[in-house]
N, C-alpha and C positions, 0 to 999 in steps of 0.2 A: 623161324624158331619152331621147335616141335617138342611136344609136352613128354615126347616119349624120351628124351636123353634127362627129363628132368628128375632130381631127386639121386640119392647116395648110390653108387655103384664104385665095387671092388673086383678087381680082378689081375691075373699076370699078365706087365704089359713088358717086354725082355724088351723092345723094342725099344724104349724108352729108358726106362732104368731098371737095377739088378734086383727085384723084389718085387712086395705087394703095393699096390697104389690104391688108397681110397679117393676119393675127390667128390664134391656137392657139383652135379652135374647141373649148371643155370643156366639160363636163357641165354649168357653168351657163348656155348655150346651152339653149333648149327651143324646141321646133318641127322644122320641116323648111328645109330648104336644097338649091339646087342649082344647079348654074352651071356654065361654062367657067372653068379655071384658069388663066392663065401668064403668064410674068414680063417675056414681051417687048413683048404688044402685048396690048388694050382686051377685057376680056372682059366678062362679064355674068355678073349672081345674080339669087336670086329666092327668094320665100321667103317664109312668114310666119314672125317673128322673136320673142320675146320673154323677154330674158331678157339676162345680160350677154354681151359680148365682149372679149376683152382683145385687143387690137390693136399690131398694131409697124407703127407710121412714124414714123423719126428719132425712136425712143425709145418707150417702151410710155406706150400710152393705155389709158383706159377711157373705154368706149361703151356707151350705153344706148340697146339696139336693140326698138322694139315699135312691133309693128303689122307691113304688108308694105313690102317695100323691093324696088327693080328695079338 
């Protein structure tokens, strides 16, 4: 586990789904992360991923992230 995926990150994941994804990045997160945050306009992530995320859009999802995502 690494303390640095911990806590809110938002950014475009197209990879995933058609918009913005926020999610409470926790300890069942593994790997690294890193990106541009913000709530106005198109940012970017990057990362090798694997493990869950629990995600808020219009309502809490779960996502199962493995492998790398951009």
């Amino acid at each position: 586990m690494d303390d640095f995926v911990d806590g809110w990150m938002c950014g475009w994941m197209d990879d995933f789904v058609d918009g913005w994804m926020c999610g409470w990045m926790d300890s069942f997160v593994d790997g690294w992360m890193c990106g541009w945050m913000d709530s106005f306009v198109d940012g970017w992530m990057c990362g090798c991923v694997d493990g869950w995320m629990v995600s808020l859009m219009d309502g809490c999802v779960d996502v199962w992230m493995d492998g790398w995502f951009r």
